[in-house]
N, C-alpha and C positions, 0 to 999 in steps of 0.2 A: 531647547533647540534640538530638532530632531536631525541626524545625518542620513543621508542616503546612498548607501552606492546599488549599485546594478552589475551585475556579473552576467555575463555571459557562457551558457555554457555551449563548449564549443561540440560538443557530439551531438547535438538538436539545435535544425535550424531554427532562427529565428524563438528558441527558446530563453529567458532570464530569469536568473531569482536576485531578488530585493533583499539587501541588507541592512535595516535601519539599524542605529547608533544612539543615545542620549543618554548627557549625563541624568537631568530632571525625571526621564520612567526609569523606575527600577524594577528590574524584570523580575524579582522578586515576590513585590506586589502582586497579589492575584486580578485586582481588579486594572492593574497597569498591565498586567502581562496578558491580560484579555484583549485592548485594547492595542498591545502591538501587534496581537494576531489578528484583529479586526484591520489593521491599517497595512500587515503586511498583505491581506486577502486582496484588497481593493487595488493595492500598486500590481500585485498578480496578476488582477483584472486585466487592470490597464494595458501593463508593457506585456505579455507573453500573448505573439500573433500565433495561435495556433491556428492548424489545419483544422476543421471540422470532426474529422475523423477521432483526431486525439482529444477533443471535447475541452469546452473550460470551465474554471469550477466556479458552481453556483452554491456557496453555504448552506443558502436556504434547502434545497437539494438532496442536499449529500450526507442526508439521514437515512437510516431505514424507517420505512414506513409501518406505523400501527396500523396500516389496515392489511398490510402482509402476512403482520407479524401477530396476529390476535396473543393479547397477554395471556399467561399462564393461569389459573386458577389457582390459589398455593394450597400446598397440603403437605402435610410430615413427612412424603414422600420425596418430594423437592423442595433445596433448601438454595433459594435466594439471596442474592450479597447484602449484609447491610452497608457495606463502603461501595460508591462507585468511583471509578476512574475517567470523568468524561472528558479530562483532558491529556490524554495520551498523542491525540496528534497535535494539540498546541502547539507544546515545546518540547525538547529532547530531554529537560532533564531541567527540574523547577529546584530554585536553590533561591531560599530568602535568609540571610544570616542574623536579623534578628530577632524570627520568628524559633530559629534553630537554638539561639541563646537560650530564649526564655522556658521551652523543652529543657537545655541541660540544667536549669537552673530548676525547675519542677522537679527532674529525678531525682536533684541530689537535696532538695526537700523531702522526698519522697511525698509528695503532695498527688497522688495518684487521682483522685478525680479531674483535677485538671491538667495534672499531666495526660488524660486519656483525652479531653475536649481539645487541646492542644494540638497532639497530633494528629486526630481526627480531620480536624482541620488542616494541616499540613498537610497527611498524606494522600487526601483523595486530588491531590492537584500537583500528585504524579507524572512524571514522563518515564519513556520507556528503560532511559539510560537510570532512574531511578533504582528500577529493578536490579541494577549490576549493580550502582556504589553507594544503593542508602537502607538496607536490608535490617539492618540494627535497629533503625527506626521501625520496623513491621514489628521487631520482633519485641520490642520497647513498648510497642502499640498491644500487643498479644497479652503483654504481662500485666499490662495497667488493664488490661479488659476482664483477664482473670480472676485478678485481685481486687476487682471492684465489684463481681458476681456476675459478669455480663458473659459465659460460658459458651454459649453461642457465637460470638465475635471474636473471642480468643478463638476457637478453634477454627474458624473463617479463617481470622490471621495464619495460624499457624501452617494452616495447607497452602496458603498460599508461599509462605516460606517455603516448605517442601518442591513448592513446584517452581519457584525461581532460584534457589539457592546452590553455584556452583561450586561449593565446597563440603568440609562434613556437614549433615547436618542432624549429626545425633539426636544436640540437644533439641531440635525442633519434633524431630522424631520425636524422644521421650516426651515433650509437652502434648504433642498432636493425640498419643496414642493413650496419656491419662484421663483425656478428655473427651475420643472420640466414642460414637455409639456403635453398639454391632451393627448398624447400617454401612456405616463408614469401610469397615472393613467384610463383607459380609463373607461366609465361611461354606464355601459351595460346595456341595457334594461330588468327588471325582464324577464321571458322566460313566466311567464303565462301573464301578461301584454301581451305581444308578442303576444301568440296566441290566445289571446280574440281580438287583432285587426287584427288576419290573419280573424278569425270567422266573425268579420265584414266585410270585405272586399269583401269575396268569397261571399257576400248576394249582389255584384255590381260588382265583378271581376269574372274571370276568373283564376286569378293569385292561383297557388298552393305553396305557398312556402313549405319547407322539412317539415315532421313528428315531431312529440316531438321527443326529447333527449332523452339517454340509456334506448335501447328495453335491458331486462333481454334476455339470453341466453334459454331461459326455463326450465324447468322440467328434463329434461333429463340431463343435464349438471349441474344446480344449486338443490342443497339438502340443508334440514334441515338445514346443517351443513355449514362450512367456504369452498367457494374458490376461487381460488385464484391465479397469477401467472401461468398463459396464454402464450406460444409460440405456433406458427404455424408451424408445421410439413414439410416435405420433399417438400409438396404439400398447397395449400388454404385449401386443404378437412378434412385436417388432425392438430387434435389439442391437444396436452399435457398441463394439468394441473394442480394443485394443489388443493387438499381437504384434510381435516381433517376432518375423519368420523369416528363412532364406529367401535373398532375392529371387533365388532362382524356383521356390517354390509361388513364388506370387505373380508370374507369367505364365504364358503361351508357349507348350512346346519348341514351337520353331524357334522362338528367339533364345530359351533356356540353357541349348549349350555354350553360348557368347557369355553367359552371366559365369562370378567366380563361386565357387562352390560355397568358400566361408564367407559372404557378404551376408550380412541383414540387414532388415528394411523394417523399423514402426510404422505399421500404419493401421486406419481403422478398415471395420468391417461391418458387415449387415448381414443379421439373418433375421427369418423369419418363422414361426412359432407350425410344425405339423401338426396341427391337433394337440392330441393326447401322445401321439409319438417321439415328442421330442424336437427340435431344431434341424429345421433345413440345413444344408451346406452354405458359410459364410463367403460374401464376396467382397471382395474390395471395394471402398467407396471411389470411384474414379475419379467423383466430382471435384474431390481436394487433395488426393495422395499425390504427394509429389516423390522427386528422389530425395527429396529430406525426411526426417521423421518426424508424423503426424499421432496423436494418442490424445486420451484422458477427453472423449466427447461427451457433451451433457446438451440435452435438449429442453427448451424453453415448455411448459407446460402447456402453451396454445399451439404446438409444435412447428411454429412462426422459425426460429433461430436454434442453431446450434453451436454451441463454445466447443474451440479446441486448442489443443496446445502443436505449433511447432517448431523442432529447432532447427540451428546453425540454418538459419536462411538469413540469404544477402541483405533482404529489408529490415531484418530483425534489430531489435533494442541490447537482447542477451541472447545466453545462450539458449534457452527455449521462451519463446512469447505466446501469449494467448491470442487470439482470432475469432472471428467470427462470421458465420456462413448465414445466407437464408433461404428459407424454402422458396422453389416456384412450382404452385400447385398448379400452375397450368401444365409443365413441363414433370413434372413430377420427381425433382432432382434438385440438387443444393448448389448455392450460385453465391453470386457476389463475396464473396471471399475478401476481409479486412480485417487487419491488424490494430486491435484495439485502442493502439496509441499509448503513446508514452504518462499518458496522465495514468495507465495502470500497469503497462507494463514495464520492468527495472532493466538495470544494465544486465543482470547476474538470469534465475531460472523462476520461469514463474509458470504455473500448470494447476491441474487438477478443479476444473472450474464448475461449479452449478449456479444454477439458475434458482430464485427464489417464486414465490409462489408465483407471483404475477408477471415476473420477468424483469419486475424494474431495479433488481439488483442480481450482481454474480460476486457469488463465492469462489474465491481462490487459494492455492497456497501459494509463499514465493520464499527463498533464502535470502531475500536482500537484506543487508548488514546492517540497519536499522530495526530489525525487530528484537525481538526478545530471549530468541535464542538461534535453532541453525535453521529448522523452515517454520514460517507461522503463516496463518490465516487470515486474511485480508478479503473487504470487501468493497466494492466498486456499486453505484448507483446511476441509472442512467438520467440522462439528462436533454437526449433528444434524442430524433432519431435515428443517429450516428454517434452523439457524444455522452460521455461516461465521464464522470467525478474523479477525480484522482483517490486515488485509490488507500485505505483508509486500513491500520490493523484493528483487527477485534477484539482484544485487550487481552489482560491478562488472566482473566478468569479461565479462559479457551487455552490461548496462547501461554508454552512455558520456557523454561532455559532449556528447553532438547527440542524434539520436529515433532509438530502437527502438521498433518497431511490431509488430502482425500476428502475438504467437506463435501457433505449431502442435504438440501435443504428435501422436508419431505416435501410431498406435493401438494397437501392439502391443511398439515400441520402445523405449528410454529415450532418444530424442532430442529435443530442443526446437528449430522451428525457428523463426526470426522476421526479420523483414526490420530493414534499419538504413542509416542513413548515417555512421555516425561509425566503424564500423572502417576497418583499416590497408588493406584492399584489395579496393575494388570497379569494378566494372565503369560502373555507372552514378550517378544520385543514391543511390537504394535499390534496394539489390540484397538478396537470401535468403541465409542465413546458416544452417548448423548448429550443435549444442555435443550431446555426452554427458554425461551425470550421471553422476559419481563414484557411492562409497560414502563420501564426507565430505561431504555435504549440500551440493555444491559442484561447480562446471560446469567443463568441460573448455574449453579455448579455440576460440570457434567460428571453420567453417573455411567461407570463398563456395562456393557451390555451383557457380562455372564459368558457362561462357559460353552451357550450353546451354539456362539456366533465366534468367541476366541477361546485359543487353544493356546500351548505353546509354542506356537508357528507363528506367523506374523499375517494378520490380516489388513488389507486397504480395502478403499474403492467401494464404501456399502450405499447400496441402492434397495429404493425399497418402492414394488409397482400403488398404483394410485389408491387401492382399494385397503392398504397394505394388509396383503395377504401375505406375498412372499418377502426376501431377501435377498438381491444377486451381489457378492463381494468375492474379492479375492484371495486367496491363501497362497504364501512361502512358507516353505519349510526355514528356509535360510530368507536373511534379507537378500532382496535382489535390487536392481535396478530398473525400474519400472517407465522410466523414459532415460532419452541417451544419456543425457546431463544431468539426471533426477540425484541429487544431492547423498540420498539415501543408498549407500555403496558399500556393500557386505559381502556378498559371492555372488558376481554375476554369472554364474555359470546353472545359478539352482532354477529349474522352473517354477512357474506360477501360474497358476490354473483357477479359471472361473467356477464358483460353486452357489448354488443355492439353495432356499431353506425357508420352510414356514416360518414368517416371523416369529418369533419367541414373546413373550411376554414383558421382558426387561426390553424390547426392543418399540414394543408397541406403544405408539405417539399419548394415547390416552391409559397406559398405567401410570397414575400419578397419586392415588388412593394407597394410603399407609394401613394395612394388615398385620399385625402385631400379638403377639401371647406371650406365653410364660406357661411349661410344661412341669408343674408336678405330681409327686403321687398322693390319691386321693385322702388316704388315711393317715401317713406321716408329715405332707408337707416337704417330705424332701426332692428335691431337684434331681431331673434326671438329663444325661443326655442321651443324644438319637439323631435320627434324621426326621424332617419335616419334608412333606409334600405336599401341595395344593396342585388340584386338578381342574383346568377347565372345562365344565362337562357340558355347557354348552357349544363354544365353538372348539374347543379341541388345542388351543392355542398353550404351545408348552412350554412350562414354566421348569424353570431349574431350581434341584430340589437343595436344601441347606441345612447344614448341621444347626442342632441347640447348642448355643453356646455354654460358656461355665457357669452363667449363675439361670441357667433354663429358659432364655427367651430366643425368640427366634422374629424374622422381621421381612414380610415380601412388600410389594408394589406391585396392585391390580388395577384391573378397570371396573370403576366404580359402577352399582348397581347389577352386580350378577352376580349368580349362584356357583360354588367351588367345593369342591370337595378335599376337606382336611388328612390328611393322612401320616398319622404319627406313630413311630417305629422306632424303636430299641432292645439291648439285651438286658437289663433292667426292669420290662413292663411289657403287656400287653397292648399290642400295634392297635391303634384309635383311629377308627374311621366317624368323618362326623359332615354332615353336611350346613354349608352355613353359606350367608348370605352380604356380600362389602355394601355398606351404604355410610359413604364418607367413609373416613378414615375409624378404623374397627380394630378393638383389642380385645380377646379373648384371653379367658384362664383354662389351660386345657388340664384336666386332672384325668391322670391315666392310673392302672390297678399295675402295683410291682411286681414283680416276678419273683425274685425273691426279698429278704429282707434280711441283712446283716445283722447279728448277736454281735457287739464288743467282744464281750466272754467266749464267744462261741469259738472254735477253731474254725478254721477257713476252710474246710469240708461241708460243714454243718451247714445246712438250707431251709430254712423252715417252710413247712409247706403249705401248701394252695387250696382254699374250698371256693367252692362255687354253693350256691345258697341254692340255683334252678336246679343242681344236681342233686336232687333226690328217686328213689324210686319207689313204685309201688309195692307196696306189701308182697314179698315171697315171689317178685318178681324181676327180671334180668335184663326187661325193655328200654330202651333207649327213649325217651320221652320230648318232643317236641319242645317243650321250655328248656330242655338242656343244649339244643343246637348252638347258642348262640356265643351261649360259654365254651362249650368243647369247639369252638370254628377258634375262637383266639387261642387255644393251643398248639391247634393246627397251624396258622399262621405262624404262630413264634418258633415251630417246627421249623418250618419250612424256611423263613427269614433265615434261622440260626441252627445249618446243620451242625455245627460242633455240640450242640446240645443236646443232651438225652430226658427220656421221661420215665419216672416210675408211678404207679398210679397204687394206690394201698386201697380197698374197699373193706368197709366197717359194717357192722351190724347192732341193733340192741342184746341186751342179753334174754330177750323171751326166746325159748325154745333150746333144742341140742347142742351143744359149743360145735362138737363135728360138722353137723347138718348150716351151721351159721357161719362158721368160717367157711364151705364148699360155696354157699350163697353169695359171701361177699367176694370171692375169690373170682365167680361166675360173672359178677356185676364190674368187676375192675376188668376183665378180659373181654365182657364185652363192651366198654368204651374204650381199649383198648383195637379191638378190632374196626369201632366205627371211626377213630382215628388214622388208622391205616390203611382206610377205603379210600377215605376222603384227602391226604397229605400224598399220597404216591411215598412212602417213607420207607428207609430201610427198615424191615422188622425186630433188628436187634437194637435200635435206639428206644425200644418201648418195652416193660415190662410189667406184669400185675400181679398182683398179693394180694391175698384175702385174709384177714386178718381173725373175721368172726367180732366176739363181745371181746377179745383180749386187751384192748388200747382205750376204755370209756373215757370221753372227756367229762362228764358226767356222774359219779360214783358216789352213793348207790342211785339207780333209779328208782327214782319218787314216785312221779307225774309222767303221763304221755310226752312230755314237752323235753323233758331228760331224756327218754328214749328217742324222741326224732331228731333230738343234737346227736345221740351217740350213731346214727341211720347215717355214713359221710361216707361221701370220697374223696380222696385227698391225693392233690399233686405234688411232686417234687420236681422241679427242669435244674438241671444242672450240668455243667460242662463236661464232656468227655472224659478231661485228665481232672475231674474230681469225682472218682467215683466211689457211692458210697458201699457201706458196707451191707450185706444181706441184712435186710429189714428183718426177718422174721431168726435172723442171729443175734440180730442188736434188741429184739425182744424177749431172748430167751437168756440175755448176758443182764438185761434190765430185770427182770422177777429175780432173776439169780441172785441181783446185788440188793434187791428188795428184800427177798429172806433173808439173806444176810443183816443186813443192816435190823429187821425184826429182830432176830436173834439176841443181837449185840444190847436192842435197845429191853430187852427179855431178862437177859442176865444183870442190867447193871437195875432195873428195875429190882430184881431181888432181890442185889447187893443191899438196897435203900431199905428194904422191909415193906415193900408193896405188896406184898404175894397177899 
């Protein structure tokens, strides 16, 4: 026996919700508790007379569509849930106590394979209220995944812990971070670090890598004031946005003295693109600014419709609602003006809307007290040509225990991007975030976009035009308040300013190609660290550069099938330039020549030094020879990278001919690669110095064979840091024969002692 009541809610007319009763379903049951949301659907049907306007829900419907949403292709670069949650809007919180028994009764077997089948089963049939009171269970779920080799689903588990868990959560930390890959955390190169070694470089290269990060919009777009929530118009030319300005600067002289001085007014704006100049003077949109506050516009992609957010109006549901305008290209101006309806909009704030590829769904955020934390991500599906699906959260892979804000669907992509503070790793309070759509109605796990798009400021609002070329988002220094009611309430007094920015490469829809190496040196095998670079050298598109980690590998995300140029730098080795090519996911071993090489025995002065095999010279000759460029340019470079560094340069000779005459020749030949270093580096001349040594140093002794004499033919480098400097080479050879006679001596007399004479 089923019961029914019907409640009335009295804040919407003619609105009801169904409350069915029975002892015989237990809600429990997954396939009973299907079955009460298929029966509650239908009585929904039936009794709620809605207006058109606010739409009624069609199941069938109120998916996102695969042909919007083209699936991801996967790759090492993107990593895809193995658990889905498809029933988060079911029910608020799935509780079967028998299914729960027979879980505690597996762990305390410790029967681990089937305690992992168990809860597998359990938890993908999830509600939201889960998240808050059954966490033990993920975490139960993490450790039977671990301990059964399945490494991958633990660590799934375990971020996901991190990102719903409102208490400590050391211990998930500590499991998250034994398991996770330098992907997970990746270790990006400060950006002014960065361009003090592009500074260096262009003093010996030619290489231009991209401009700094977010050019401001200028003067004409950004004021005094807050703005904010950036769409692109019908056109690239054409741009709506959000400012909060003085009333009294958003009128007509005459009327302007009547207005109070401290009043402001949200509302949106329009400009239009001058060329190469920069942006026209913004105007007011008249067509929908009212005395309330209007913000956060996003335009449909056929530029048919624009979503907006306004609040504290009299029609309204809460305190900010969403709306929606549409074009009339006869008149050339935006019209019909309606209130989405309660099937998406809540009692509480709901804002920040786009449009998905085709238009037949809108991206939201809202703080209503049913999600997951304080704002989350909600989507809405149309279902005619006024009515829209009740409105549906995106689950928990997006969605955490803190605020997601600001989605952006792109325009031609399946990507979703949205700003957040509750993932595992950002730069700032709120930094931008990606994720790709499966083909399981279900999001890939989003990844920060890098340092060249967040800072430690706080960025919203990212927009990215059709071609994606550029970037339009906005930056706080301080969190602000970015609409009146907008949840997100740190220091309303700090401004926020539109800025944009060639898209970056972590931001680009199609880097989804995993790029991978492992840096050591070529003759030891020992691991070094540094920085890596990769270079777009055909479109220019820049990539944020990142440290080797501790055990020497390093790990980007391109776009597959183009050519890049490698570029590997440290004070360890000589900087490795290499040009190479992504097709699929690509791992390279990069093997770089070390700079120096540490003795155990040796004292921490001691450096051993550097040959180059093309540096040889012609017989009785002082030339700088063409095979040697290529060697002396990586000294140069390691100059130039690392001015605390100095260089001493020792030149050898065989023993044919004069000691005199041979030491002036080698002395000639170290001065002048000396000098051709100093032409080429712009370098202070007291970081370089040359010695000629002559026959004194043979590696070689006696010479045999021509072969002995062109090993003893060298020149040999020492780099070594400022505060270790050594001792005069040509004292530390005269303290070396010194202890050499000696030591003959010694071995002279006890020789006698024996009766060897």
């Amino acid at each position: 026996m089923i019961n029914i009541v019907i409640d009335k809610i009295s804040r919407y007319k003619n609105t009801y919700i169904i409350k069915l009763f029975s002892k015989e379903l237990q809600l429990g049951n997954p396939k009973n508790s299907r079955l009460l949301y298929q029966i509650g659907c239908l009585f929904f049907l039936s009794f709620c007379f809605l207006t058109p306007s606010y739409g009624q829900r069609d199941k069938d419907k109120n998916k996102l569509s695969l042909e919007e949403f083209r699936p991801i292709n996967k790759s090492g670069a993107v990593y895809c849930p193995q658990i889905t949650f498809l029933n988060i809007e079911s029910y608020r919180y799935y509780y079967d106590p028998r299914q729960l028994k027979e879980i505690r009764r597996l762990q305390q077997e410790n029967n681990l394979p089937e305690l992992k089948k168990a809860l597998d089963t359990y938890i993908r049939y999830f509600g939201i209220d889960n998240f808050k009171k059954d966490l033990e269970l993920i975490w139960m779920y993490a450790q039977a995944a671990e301990k059964t080799g399945n490494q991958p689903l633990a660590l799934e588990l375990y971020r996901l812990l991190l990102k719903h868990h409102r208490g400590s959560s050391v211990k998930s930390q500590l499991a998250f971070d034994s398991l996770a890959s330098p992907s997970e955390k990746p270790k990006y190169v400060p950006l002014k670090y960065y361009y003090e070694l592009i500074d260096k470089w262009q003093l010996v290269d030619t290489l231009r890598p991209p401009d700094q990060m977010g050019t401001s919009m200028g003067e004409e777009i950004n004021s005094p004031y807050e703005e904010y929530g950036l769409a692109i118009g019908q056109t690239d030319s054409i741009i709506y946005f959000t400012s909060k300005r003085l009333l009294m600067d958003t009128v007509n002289d005459p009327v302007r003295k009547y207005l109070p001085a401290d009043k402001y007014d949200e509302n949106i704006y329009k400009s239009v693109r001058l060329g190469e100049f920069g942006w026209d003077y913004p105007m007011p949109m008249k067509e929908f600014n009212t005395r309330y506050n209007e913000g956060s516009p996003c335009i449909s992609r056929d530029g048919k419709y624009m979503a907006f957010s306004r609040c504290d109006t009299p029609d309204g549901f809460g305190d900010c609602d969403l709306y929606i305008a549409k074009w009339n290209a006869k008149n050339e101006e935006w019209g019909d003006v309606q209130n989405f309806g309660v099937s998406v909009n809540s009692t509480t704030w709901d804002s920040h809307p786009s449009f998905s590829v085709t238009g037949d769904t809108l991206f939201f955020a809202s703080d209503r007290k049913t999600g997951f934390g304080g704002t989350d991500i909600y989507f809405t599906v149309r279902q005619g040509r006024k009515r829209w699906s009740v409105a549906q959260n995106i689950g928990p892979i997006i969605n955490t225990q803190a605020n997601e804000l600001s989605p952006f669907l792109h325009p031609s992509d399946n990507i979703l991007y949205f700003s957040s503070n509750g993932h595992l790793f950002n730069f700032g309070s709120y930094d931008i975030f990606k994720s790709y759509k499966t083909s399981r109605d279900t999001w890939c796990e989003p990844k920060n976009l890098g340092p060249f798009v967040n800072t430690k400021s706080s960025e919203y609002y990212f927009t990215i035009d059709a071609a994606a070329r550029l970037l339009y988002y906005a930056r706080a220094e301080k969190e602000v308040r970015l609409m009146r009611n907008e949840p997100v309430v740190q220091d309303p007094y700090t401004n926020s300013d539109l800025y944009s920015f060639p898209l970056p490469m972590e931001a680009q829809p199609k880097a989804i190609v995993r790029f991978s190496g492992k840096v050591t040196e070529k003759q030891t095998g020992e691991v070094f660290g540094g920085v890596v670079v990769v270079y777009d050298i055909a479109d220019k598109i820049p990539i944020a550069p990142k440290y080797i980690d501790e055990e020497g590998n390093f790990e980007f995300e391109l776009i597959d099938k183009k050519k890049y140029l490698l570029i590997v730098s440290g004070e360890n080795f000589f900087r490795l330039e290499e040009l190479f090519e992504v097709n699929g996911d690509t791992y390279r071993e990069v093997e770089v020549q070390g700079v120096r090489q540490k003795v155990a025995s040796a004292p921490a002065t001691q450096i051993e030094t550097i040959q180059f095999k093309s540096i040889e010279f012609a017989p009785n000759s002082t030339g700088i020879l063409p095979k040697m460029e290529n060697d002396l340019h990586l000294i140069i470079d390691f100059l130039v990278e690392h001015p605390d560094f100095n260089l001493d340069i020792y030149g050898h000779t065989d023993s044919d001919g004069n000691q005199e005459n041979n030491k002036e020749l080698s002395f000639k030949r170290a001065e002048s690669i000396r000098n051709y270093i100093l032409s080429y580096g712009r370098l202070e001349a007291d970081r370089i110095k040359s010695f000629g040594f002559g026959s004194e140093k043979p590696l070689v002794f006696p010479e045999i064979t021509e072969e002995d004499k062109r090993v003893n033919r060298r020149v040999e480098f020492r780099l070594f840091k400022k505060d270790m400097m050594l001792a005069n080479p040509n004292k530390e050879n005269e303290e070396k024969l010194e202890n050499q006679n000696q030591q003959n001596i010694e071995e002279e007399i006890k020789d006698n002692e024996n009766g060897d004479w």
